[in-house]
N, C-alpha and C positions, 0 to 999 in steps of 0.2 A: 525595469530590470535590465540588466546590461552589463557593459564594460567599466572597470574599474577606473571610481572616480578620482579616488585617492581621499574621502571627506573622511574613512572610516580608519583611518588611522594605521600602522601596524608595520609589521615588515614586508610582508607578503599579501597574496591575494586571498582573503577570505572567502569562508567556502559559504553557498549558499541557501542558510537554514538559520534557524534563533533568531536571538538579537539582531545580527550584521543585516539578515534579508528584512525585519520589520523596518531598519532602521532605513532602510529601501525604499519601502512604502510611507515613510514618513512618521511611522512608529516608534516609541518610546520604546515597547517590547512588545513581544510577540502576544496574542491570545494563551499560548501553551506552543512546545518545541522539546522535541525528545530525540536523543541520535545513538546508533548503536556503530560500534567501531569494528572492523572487517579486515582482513589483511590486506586486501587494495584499496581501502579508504571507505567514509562514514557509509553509512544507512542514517537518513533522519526524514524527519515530517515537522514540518511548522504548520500551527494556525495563525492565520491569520485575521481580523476581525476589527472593523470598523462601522461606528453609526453615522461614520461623516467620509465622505468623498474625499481621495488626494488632493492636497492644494493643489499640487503639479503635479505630473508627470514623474514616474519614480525613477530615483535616483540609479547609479551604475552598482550592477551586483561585484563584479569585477570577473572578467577570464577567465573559464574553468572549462575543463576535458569532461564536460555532467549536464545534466538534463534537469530541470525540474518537471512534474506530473502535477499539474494544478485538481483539486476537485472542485468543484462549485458546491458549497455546502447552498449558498444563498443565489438566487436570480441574478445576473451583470447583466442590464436591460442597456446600460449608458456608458460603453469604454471603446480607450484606440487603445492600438498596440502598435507597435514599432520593430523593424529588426536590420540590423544595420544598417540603421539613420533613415530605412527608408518607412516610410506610415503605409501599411496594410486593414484593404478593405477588413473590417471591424465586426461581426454584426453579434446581437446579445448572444449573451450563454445562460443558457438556462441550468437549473437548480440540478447537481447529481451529473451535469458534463464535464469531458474531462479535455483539459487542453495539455500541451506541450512546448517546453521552449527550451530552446537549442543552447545553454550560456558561453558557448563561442563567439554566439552572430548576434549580442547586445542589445539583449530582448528589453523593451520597454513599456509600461505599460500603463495608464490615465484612467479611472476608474471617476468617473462622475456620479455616486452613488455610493452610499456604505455597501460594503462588503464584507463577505466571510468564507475564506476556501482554508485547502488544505493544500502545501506544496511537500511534494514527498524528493526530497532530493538523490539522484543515481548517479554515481559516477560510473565517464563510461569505462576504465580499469576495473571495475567491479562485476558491470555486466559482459564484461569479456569473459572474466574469470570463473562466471557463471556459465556462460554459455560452453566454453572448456569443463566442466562438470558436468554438464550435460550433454554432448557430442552433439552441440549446436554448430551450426555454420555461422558466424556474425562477424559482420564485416565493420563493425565500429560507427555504424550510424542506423538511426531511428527512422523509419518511415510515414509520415505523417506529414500534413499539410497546418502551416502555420497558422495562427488568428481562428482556427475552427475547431468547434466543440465538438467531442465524441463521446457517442453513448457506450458511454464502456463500463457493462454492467458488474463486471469484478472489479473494476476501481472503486466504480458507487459502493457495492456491499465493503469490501475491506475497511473504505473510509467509515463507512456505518458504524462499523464493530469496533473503527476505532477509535470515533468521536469521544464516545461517551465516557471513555476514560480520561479522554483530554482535558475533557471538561469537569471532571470530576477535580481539580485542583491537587490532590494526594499526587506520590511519588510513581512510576511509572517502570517498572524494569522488566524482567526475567522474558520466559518463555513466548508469554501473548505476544511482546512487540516482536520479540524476533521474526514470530511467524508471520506479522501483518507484514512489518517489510519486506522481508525475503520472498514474500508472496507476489506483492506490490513490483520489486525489481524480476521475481521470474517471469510475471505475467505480460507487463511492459516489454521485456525482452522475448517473449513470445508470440506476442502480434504486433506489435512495430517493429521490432528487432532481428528477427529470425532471414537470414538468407540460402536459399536454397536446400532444406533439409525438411520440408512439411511432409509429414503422413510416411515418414521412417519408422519402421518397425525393428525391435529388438530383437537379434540374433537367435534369443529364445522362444521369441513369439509374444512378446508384454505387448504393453502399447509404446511407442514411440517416446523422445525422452522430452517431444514437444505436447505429443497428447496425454504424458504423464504430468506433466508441468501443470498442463490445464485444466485439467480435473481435478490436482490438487489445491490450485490455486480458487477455484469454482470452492472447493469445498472449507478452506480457509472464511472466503468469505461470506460463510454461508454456518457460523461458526454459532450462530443463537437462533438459527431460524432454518427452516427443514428444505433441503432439494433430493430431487429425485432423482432416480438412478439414470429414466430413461432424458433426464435432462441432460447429465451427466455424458451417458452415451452418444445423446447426438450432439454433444461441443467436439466429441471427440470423433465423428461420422462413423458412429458405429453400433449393430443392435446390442439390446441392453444384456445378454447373453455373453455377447461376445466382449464385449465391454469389461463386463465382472471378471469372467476368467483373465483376461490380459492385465487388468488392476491386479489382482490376486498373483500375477507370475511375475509381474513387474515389483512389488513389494511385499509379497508374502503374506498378506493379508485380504479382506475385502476391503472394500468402500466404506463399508458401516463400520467396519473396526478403527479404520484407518480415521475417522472421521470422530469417532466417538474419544479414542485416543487421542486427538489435538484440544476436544471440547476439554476434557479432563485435564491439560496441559495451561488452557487459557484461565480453568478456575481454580488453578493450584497458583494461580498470580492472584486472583481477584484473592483470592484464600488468606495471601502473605500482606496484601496490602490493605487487608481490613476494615474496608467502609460499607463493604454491602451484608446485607444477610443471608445464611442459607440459601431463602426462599428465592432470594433476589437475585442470587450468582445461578441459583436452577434454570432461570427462565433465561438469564441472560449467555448463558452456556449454551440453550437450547435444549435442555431437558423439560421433559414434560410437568415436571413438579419436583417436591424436594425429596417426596419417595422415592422416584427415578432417580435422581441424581445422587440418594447416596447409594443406594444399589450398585450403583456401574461406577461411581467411586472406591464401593468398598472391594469392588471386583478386580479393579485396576490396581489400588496401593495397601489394600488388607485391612486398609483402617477406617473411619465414619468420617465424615470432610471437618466435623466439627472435633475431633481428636485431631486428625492431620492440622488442624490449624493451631491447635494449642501447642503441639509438639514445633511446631515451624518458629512460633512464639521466641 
């Protein structure tokens, strides 16, 4: 990964996701690659996926003001990596860690082994622009140490929730992806990105617009599979009391509304793009069955999921 080779053709510097980044790695195309467009530039996520090790050394991504966010879907027991021109101590990453690379400073990277990750691309105009939405302090750079794998357990879930649609080969739009990116970039810009604004509290007494970030971001990717409140409360050092109230003054809501509301939002996509069942959008929503899930769907939009979906038709 790196500095623009000039082998990809074009006018410009291509940005780095799809095609142009597999063809990086020596890929023909991507695994799957989905991007959503923003007013200071993309959201997107590539998969990546190989049963055979780079020949060489991957090729230059070209110059960009943006970050990729690697997941390790698969074990890298055997890679260097590189960052301008110099080769940095290496060591494996294991399955569900999450690395980082700078595409200013001409990230490179040798993978002696198949692989399989997810690179979620940010530009940093976008995580400014966020961070101005949120009355963050950020100063235009990432915090994080190069070549080393972090356990970053809302990367791992998000990527989780968002594999399997990747892999599902169908078309990919609406609502779910918004929220996994915009998740993905809040959260990124929450713990490596945030300067000097932690444990700020809202004028009204919510929670802060860093511990609102992370609890929502916690509960994004927690979007088929149950977390609890007092988990919740302590990402954000706070008892589970006071936690609820400040969720609730901060957004108007609880946590369970707040949360039950996104699942409903992610299966009103699986709904539109029609491969799974009921049964199947119940568990993968995170409903307990598909009695639950049309209950609190019919409570949500008036109708039974299997009418909202002939009507979407």
């Amino acid at each position: 990964m790196g500095r623009k080779s000039g082998a990809s053709g074009g006018d410009g510097p291509q940005q780095a996701y799809g095609d142009h980044l597999a063809e990086r790695f020596w890929l023909e195309k991507p695994k799957s690659h989905v991007a959503r467009s923003f007013k200071r530039g993309p959201l997107a996520v590539t998969q990546i996926k190989s049963d055979f090790p780079t020949p060489e050394p991957s090729q230059s991504i070209g110059y960009d003001e943006a970050w990729l966010i690697g997941l390790m879907v698969d074990n890298v027991p055997d890679h260097e990596l590189w960052q301008d021109g110099r080769s940095a101590r290496t060591p494996p990453f294991r399955s569900g860690e999450t690395a980082l690379y700078d595409l200013r400073r001409d990230p490179i990277s040798f993978t002696r082994t198949g692989h399989h990750s997810l690179h979620f691309y940010l530009p940093r105009a976008l995580l400014g622009e966020l961070a101005e939405q949120n009355a963050l302090r950020f100063d235009g750079e990432l915090r994080y140490r190069f070549a080393t794998g972090y356990d970053d357990p809302v990367i791992r879930h998000l990527g989780a929730a968002l594999l399997p649609a990747l892999e599902g080969g169908g078309p990919l739009s609406g609502l779910f992806l918004d929220h996994i990116l915009y998740a993905v970039a809040a959260h990124v810009l929450g713990r490596y990105g945030e300067a000097g604004s932690q444990g700020r509290r809202s004028a009204r007494g919510g929670l802060s617009p860093q511990q609102l970030r992370r609890a929502q971001s916690l509960m994004l990717g927690h979007l088929g599979s149950d977390i609890s409140l007092s988990r919740l409360a302590a990402e954000c050092g706070l008892s589970v009391t006071h936690f609820s109230r400040a969720f609730r003054q901060s957004t108007g809501i609880t946590p369970h509304r707040w949360l039950q509301a996104r699942r409903i939002d992610m299966a009103m996509t699986l709904l539109r793009l029609g491969e799974r069942t009921l049964p199947e959008i119940a568990i993968d929503c995170g409903f307990a069955d598909q009695s639950h899930f049309t209950k609190v769907f019919c409570k949500h939009t008036g109708v039974s999921p299997g009418r909202w979906r002939r009507q979407s038709e």
